[in-house]
N, C-alpha and C positions, 0 to 999 in steps of 0.2 A: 891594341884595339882602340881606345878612346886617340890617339893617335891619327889612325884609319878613321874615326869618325870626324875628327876637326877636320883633317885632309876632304871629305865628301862635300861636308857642309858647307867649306870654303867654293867648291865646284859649284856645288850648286845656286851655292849664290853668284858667283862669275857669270854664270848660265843667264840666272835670272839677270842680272845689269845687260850683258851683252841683248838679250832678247828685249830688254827697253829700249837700247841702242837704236837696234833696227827696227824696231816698233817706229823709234822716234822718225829715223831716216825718212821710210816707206811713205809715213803720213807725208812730211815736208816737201816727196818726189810726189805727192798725185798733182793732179789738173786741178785747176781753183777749178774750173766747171767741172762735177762729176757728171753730168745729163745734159745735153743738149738736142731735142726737136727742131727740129726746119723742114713745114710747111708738110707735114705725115698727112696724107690720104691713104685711107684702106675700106675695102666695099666688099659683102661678101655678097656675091652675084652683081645682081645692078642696084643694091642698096647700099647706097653710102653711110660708112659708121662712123669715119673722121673724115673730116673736111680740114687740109690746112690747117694744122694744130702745130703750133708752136711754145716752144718754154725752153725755159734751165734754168738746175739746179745748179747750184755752188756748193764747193765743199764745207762742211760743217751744220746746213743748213735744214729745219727740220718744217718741211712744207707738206702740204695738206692736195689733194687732187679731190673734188669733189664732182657732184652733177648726180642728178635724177635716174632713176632706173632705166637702161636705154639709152643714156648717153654715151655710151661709146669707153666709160670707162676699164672697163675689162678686156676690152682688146686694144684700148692703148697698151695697158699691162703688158701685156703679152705681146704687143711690139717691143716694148723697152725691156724684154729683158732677152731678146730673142728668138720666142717662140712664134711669131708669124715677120714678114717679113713684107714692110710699107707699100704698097704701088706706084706711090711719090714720095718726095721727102725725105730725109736720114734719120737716121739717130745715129749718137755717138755717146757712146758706155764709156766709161774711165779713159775717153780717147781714142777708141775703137768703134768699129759695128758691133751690135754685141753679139752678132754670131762668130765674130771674129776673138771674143773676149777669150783667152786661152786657161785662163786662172779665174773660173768659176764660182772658185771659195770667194771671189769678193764680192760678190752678190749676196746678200745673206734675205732671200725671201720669204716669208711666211704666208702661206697662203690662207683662206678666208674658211676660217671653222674646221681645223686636224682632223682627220675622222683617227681617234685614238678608243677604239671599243676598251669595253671591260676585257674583255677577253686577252688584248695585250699585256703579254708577260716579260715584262719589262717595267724597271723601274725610272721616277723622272731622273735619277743622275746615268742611268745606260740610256736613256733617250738622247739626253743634252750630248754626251760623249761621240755620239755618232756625226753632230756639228764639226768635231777634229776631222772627221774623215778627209773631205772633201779638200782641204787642207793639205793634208800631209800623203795624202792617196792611203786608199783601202787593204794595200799589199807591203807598207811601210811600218815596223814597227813603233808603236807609241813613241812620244820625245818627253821631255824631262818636263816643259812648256805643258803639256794636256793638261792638266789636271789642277794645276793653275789656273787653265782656260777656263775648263768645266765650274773651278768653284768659282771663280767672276763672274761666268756668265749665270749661275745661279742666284749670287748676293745679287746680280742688279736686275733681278726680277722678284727678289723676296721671297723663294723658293728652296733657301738652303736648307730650311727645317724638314723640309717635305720630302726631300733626296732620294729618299732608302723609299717612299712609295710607290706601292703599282699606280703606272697614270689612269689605267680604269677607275682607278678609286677620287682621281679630284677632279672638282665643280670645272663647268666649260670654259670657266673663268681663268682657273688654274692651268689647265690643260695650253691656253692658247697663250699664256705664258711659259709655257715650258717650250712651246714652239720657238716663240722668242729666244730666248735660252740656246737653245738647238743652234739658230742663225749667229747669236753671237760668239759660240763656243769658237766658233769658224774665224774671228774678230774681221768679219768681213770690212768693206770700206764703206760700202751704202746697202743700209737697209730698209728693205719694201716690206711693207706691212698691207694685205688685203684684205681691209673690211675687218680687223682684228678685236673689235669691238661688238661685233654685232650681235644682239640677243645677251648680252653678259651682263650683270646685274651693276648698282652705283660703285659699289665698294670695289668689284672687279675692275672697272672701269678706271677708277681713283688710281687702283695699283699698276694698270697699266700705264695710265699716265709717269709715275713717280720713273716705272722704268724706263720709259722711253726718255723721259727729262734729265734721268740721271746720262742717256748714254750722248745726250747731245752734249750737253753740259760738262760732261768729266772725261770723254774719250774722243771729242769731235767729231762726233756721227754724223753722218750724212744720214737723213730721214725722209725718205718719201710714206705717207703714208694715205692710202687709199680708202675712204670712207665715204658717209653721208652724215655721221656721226661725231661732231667737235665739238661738245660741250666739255667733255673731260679735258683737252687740250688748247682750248679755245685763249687761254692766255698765254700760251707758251708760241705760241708756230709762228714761225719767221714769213712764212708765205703762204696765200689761199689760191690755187686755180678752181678755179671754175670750166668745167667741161660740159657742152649738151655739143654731140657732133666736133663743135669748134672749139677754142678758149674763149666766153666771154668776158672772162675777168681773171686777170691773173696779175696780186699787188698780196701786201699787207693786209693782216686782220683787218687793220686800223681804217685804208683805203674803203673795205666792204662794208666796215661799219659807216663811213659818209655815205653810201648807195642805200642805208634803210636797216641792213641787217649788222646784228651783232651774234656774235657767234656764241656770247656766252648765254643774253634774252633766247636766242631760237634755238635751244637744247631739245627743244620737241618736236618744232615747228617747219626745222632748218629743212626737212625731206621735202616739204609742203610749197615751201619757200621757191626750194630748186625744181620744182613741176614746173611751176608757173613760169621760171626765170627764161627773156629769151622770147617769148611764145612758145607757140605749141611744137 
């Protein structure tokens, strides 16, 4: 018996090395650019909502998409992940169109405010767990790797004491980390964050920062993240665009702050900022 138990343990850690193996592979095989735009028009009727929008990201890169309410940011989103499709222009996802993208799981999206009622009966580590899905497909049974997954993707969002709770029961703060969690379970390649801040108190905020920093920082994330909101990350981000229709400004924090604004002074101001930026 203790025999059969060295023999497992041995396995399983083989398992684990080989699963860094190809971990390490995968990453060294992506694109330096994970994103790249050329020249996106999209209008829904005869209203135009991008004009010639241009950018890319790089892999490992943890950049900021901003612009005023009406800028067009949410239907860029939804160009760049597939859900509508340019009138002009490309994109190319890890390489691809990304309606062409075949491997889903590398997207790891979170979208803007989980509707996760009380009423869901379900705990945050069955929430997180369901991030493997997408992965390994829904009719596959579990691999030796899940659960591994599942507890990473909770230590880096500071959710592992909270596991065993119903997510009815935690603050919006909580919750929209656990979404987090969910996307990383999946160890996607580039993860989108939509407005994942928004309404969630300093402390919330703090913590989502530490998580997001840790996955730049320790797993080389690819970070687009979609706000009006960067005072919490406002020292951290590799890159700011700026979108109203077009890209007026797409550089460095550093760059934005010679144009007037600092992203860490305009933590209140920065939405007020981007109205005016541009004209009307």
């Amino acid at each position: 018996m203790a025999r059969r138990g060295r023999t497992l343990a041995r396995f399983l850690d083989l398992g684990r090395k080989l699963r860094t193996i190809l971990d390490s592979a995968a990453t060294a095989a992506l694109p330096d650019t994970i994103l790249a735009v050329d020249g996106v028009t999209f209008s829904y009727g005869h209203e135009p909502v991008l004009v010639d929008v241009s950018f890319a990201i790089r892999r490992g890169e943890f950049a900021a998409l901003v612009g005023p309410n009406g800028s067009g940011k949410s239907t860029l989103l939804r160009v760049l992940v597939g859900l509508l499709r340019p009138q002009a222009g490309r994109v190319e996802l890890l390489g691809v169109a990304p309606r062409d993208l075949a491997e889903r799981w590398r997207i790891g999206y979170v979208p803007q405010r989980p509707a996760l009622t009380g009423d869901l009966p379900a705990t945050v580590e069955e929430v997180v767990r369901i991030g493997r899905l997408a992965r390994r497909g829904w009719w596959r049974r579990g691999r030796t790797g899940d659960a591994e997954a599942v507890d990473h993707a909770l230590q880096a969002v500071a959710l592992t004491d909270q596991r065993r709770r119903p997510v009815g029961e935690l603050s919006g703060g909580q919750q929209q980390r656990v979404m987090i969690a969910k996307a990383l379970a999946g160890e996607p390649d580039v993860l989108v964050l939509d407005e994942p801040i928004a309404g969630v108190d300093r402390e919330a905020q703090q913590q989502f920062r530490d998580s997001v920093v840790h996955l730049v920082e320790h797993h080389s994330a690819t970070v687009l993240l979609v706000s009006h909101e960067l005072g919490a990350v406002a020292d951290d981000l590799d890159r700011v665009i700026v979108l109203k229709r077009t890209v007026l400004f797409d550089g460095p924090p550093s760059a934005l702050t010679a144009r007037g604004v600092s992203l860490g002074v305009h933590r209140d101001d920065l939405p007020l900022w981007l109205e005016d930026l541009g004209g009307a």
